[in-house]
C-alpha positions in Angstrom: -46.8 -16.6 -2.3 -44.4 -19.7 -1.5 -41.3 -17.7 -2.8 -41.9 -14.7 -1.0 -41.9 -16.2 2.4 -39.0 -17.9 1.3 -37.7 -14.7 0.4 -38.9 -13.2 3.8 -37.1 -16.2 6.0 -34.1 -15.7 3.7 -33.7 -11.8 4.6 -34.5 -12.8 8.1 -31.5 -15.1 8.5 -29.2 -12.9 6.9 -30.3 -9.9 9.4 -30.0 -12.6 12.4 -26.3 -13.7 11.4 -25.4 -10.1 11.0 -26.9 -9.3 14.6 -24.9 -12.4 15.9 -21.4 -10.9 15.0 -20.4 -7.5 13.9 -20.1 -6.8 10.3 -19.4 -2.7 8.8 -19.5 -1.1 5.8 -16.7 1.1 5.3 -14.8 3.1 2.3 -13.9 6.2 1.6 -13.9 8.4 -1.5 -10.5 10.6 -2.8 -10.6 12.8 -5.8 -8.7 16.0 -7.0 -8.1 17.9 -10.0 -4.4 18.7 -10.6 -1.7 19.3 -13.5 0.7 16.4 -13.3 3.9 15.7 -14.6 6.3 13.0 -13.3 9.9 12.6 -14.2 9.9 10.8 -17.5 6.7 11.5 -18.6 6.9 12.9 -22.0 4.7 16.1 -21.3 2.1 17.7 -18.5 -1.3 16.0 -18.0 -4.6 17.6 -16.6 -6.4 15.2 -14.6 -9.4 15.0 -12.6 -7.7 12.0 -10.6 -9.1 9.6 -8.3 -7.0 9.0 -5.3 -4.6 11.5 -4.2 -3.4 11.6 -1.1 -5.6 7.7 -0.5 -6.8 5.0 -3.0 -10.9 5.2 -2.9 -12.3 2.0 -1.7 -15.4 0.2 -0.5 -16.2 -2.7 1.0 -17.5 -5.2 4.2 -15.4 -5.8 7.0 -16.6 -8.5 10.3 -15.9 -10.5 13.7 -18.1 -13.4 15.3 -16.8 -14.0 18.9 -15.7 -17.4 18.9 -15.7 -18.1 22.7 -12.5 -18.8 24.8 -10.5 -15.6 24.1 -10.9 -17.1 20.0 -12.2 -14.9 17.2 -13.0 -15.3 13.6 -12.8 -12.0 11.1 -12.9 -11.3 7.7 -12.4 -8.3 5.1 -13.1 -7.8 1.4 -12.5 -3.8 0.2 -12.5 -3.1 -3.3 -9.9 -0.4 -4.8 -12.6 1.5 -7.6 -11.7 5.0 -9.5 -14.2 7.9 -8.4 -13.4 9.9 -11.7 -14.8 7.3 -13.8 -16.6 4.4 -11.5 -14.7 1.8 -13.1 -13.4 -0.6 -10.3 -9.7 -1.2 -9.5 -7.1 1.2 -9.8 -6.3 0.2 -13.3 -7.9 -1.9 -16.1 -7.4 -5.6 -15.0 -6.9 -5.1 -11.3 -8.7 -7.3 -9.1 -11.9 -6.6 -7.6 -11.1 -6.9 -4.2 -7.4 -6.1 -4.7 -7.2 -4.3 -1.2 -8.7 -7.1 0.9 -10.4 -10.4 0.0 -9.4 -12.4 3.3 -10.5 -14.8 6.7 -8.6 -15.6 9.6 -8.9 -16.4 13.1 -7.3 -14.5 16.3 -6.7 -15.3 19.9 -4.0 -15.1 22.7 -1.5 -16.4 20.5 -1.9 -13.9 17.3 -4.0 -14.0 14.5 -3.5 -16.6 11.5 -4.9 -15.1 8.4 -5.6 -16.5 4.7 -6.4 -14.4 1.8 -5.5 -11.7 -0.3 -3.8 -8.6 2.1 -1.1 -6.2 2.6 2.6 -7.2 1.4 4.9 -7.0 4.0 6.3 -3.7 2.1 2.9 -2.0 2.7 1.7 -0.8 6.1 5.6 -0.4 7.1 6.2 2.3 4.2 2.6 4.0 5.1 3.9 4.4 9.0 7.1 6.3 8.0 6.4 9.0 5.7 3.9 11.7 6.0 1.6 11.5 3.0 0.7 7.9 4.2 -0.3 5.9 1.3 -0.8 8.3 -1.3 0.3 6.9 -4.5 0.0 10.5 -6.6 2.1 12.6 -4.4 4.0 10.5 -1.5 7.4 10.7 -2.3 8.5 7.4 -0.8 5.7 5.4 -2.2 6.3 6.6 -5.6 9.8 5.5 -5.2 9.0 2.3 -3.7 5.9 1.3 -5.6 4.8 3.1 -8.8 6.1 2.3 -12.7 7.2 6.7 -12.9 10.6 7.8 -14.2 10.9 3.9 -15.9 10.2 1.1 -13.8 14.1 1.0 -12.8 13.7 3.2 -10.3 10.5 1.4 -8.8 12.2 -0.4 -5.8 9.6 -2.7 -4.4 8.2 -5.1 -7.8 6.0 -7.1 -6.4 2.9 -4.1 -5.6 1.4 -3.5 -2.0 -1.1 -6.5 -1.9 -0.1 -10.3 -2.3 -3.0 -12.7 -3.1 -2.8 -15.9 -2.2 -1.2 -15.2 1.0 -0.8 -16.7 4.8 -0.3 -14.3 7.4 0.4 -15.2 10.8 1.2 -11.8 13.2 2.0 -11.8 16.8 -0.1 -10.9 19.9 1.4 -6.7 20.6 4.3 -6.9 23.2 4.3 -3.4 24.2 4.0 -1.9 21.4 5.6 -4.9 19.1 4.0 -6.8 16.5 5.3 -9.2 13.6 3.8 -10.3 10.5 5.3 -13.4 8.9 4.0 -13.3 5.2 4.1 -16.4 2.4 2.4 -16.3 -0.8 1.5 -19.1 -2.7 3.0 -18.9 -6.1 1.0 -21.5 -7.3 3.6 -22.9 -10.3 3.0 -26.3 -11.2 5.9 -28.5 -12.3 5.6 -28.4 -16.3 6.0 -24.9 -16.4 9.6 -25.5 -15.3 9.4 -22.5 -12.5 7.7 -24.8 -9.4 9.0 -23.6 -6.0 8.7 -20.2 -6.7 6.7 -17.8 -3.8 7.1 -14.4 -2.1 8.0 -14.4 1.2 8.5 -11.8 4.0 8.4 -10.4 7.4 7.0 -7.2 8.7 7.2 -5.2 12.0 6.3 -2.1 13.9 6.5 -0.9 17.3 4.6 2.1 18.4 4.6 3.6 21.8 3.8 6.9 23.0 5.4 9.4 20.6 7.6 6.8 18.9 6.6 4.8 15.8 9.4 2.2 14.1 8.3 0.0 11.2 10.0 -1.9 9.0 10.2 -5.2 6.3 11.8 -8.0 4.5 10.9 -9.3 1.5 11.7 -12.1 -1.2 10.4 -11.4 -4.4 9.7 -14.0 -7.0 6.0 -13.9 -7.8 4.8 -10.7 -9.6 0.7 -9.0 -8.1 -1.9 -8.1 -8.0 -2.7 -10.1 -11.5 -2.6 -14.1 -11.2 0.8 -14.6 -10.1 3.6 -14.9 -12.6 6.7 -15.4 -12.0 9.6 -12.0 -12.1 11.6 -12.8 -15.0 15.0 -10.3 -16.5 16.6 -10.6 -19.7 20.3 -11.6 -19.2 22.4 -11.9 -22.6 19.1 -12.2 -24.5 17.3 -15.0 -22.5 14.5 -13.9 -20.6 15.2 -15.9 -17.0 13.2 -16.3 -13.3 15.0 -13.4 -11.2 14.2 -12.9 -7.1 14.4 -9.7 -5.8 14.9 -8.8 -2.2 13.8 -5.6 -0.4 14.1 -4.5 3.1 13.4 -0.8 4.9 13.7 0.3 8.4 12.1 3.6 9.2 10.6 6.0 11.8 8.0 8.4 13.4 8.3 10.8 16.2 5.7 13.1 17.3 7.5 16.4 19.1 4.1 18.1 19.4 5.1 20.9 17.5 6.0 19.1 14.7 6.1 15.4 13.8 9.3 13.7 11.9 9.6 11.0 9.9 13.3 9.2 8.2 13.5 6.1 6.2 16.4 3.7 4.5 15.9 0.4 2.3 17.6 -1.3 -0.6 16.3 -3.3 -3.5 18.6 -6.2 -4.8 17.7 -8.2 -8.3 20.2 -11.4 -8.2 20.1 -12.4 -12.2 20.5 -8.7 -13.3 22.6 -6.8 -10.7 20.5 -4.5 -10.3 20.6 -2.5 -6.9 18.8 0.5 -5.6 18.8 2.6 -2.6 16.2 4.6 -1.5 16.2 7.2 1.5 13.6 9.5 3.0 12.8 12.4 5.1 9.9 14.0 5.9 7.9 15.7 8.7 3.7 17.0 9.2 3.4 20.2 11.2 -0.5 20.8 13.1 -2.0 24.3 12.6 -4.3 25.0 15.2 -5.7 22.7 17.0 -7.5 20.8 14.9 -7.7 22.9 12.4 -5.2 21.2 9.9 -1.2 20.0 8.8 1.5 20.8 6.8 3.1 18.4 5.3 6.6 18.2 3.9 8.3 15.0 2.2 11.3 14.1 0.5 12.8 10.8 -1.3 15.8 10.3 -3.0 16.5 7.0 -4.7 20.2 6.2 -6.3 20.1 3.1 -8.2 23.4 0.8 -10.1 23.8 -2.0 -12.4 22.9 -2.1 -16.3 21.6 1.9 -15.5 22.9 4.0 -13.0 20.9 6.9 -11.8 19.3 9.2 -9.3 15.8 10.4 -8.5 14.7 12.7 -6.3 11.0 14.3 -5.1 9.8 16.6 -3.4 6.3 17.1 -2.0 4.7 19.9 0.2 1.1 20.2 0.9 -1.3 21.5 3.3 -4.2 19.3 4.6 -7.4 21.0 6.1 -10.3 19.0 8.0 -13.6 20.7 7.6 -14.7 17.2 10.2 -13.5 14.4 11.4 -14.6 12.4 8.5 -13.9 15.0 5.6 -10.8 17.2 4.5 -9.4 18.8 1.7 -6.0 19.5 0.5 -3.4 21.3 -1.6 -0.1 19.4 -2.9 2.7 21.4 -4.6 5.3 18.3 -5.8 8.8 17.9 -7.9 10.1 15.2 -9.2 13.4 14.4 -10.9 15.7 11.6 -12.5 19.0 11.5 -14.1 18.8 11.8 -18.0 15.1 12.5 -17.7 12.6 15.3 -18.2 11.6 16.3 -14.6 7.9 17.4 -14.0 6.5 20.0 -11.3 2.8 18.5 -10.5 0.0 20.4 -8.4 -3.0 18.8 -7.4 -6.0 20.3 -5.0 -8.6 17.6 -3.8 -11.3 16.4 -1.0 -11.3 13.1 0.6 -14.4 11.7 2.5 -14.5 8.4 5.0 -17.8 6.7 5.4 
């Protein structure tokens, strides 16, 4: 009898402290059936895919009202694959790889700690129309996914840094800036202390105009426990930063919505260099009704391998409600001295 009412006050509190603040459950849940073949892979794949067009996730999100204009939040989402209900979006990612942070916000901005979005992230989802789809988004294939060898994957560092401060700005019509640092966490005997990511973020939106863009200084690898980005020069595997920057844009005409993107990738110990542009645009049928959507990428890259790669991506997007749509991707992708691949995916994604 004692443990149940202390299993009663227990379940009482917890309701009270969630009644005090605001805390949601949130996640949605992406999964399509397609024939896939990127450029490099050695033949066609059938899939039943989690993930197309958005990365399923789950998890808890909350704010508690601090008083004098100060709050406190915090988030922790967890990436999981719908096709199988194994978490992550691959074997050893973290479990809350998209969000396991705290901060506090106020008149002055917001100072965050945690695991979150790398400065590359939320800029690259702004500027191209297939937002952060990592099966079919040109742009984000280019920029952040190991397809057509990992030389031609711009951004090495993934989309999430763990261990990372964030401090971001209050919105100045339409401004805001995110100054990243991550931890790298190196102590001295392993003869790599000092080493950390860095970066800044920023996007302006205002009416019909959206421009986003980041820096970044690469020298600790994610979403694993951070390690340090090492290249093998003359036979010697060495510590190597890499630095990446982009500068893109949005602007909604009504009848159609366009989108343009530039960046470069530099690797200091290796030479390597890449260059990545983008162009894209999302047209609305009907009212509400649906999109088109139409993207292109086209990355160059030059140093110990010189190449090109370029993909293609046209779907159509249909909402049967504001929390559920479903969709039809058509997608080619090619790379110098490579098999290309012609993929085609058809899936539903639902928000809860």
């Amino acid at each position: 009898m004692k443990s149940l009412v202390v299993a009663a006050v227990a379940l009482s509190t917890a309701f009270c402290a969630c009644a005090q603040g605001s805390v949601s459950v949130q996640g949605l849940i992406d999964e399509y059936a397609g024939s896939m073949r990127y450029a490099g892979d050695l033949g066609r794949t059938k899939v039943l895919g989690s993930g197309g067009m958005t990365t399923s996730f789950f998890g808890f999100a909350g704010t508690e009202d601090l008083g004098g204009g100060l709050k406190a939040y915090f988030a922790l989402n967890s990436f999981f694959r719908a096709d199988t209900g194994k978490s992550g979006r691959f074997d050893g990612d973290p479990y809350f790889a998209r969000d396991a942070n705290v901060g506090i916000a106020g008149a002055y901005g917001s100072l965050q700690l945690g695991r979150a979005a790398a400065p590359n992230f939320i800029p690259t989802v702004l500027v191209n129309p297939f937002g952060n789809s990592f099966a079919f988004s040109p742009l984000v294939l280019h920029a952040n996914v190991n397809t057509a060898r990992w030389l031609y994957r711009t951004s090495p560092s993934d989309t999430g840094w763990s261990n990372q401060l964030i401090y971001s700005t209050p919105s100045f019509g339409g401004l805001r800036v995110n100054l990243h640092y991550q931890f790298g966490e190196q102590s001295s005997d392993t003869g790599y202390k000092g080493k950390n990511n860095t970066g800044i973020s920023a996007t302006y939106v205002s009416g019909p105009l959206t421009v986003a863009g980041f820096y970044e200084r690469d020298q600790i690898s994610n979403p694993v426990n951070p390690g340090v980005i090492t290249a093998t020069v003359d036979g010697a595997v060495v510590p190597t930063t890499r630095k990446d920057w982009m500068l893109g844009g949005a602007y909604d005409f009504g009848l159609l919505k366009a989108y343009a993107s530039y960046g470069r990738s530099k690797a200091e110990a290796t030479g390597y260099r890449g260059t990545t542009s983008s162009l894209g645009a999302s047209v609305p049928v009907g009212s509400t009704a649906g999109q088109v959507l139409a993207a292109v990428a086209r990355t160059k890259i030059a140093g110990s391998y010189d190449g090109t790669r370029t993909t293609l991506s046209l779907a159509y997007d249909h909402y049967l409600s504001k929390r559920t749509d479903v969709y039809a991707v058509l997608m080619r992708d090619r790379a110098t001295a490579m098999a290309g691949g012609n993929s085609l995916g058809v899936g539903i994604r639902h928000r809860f």
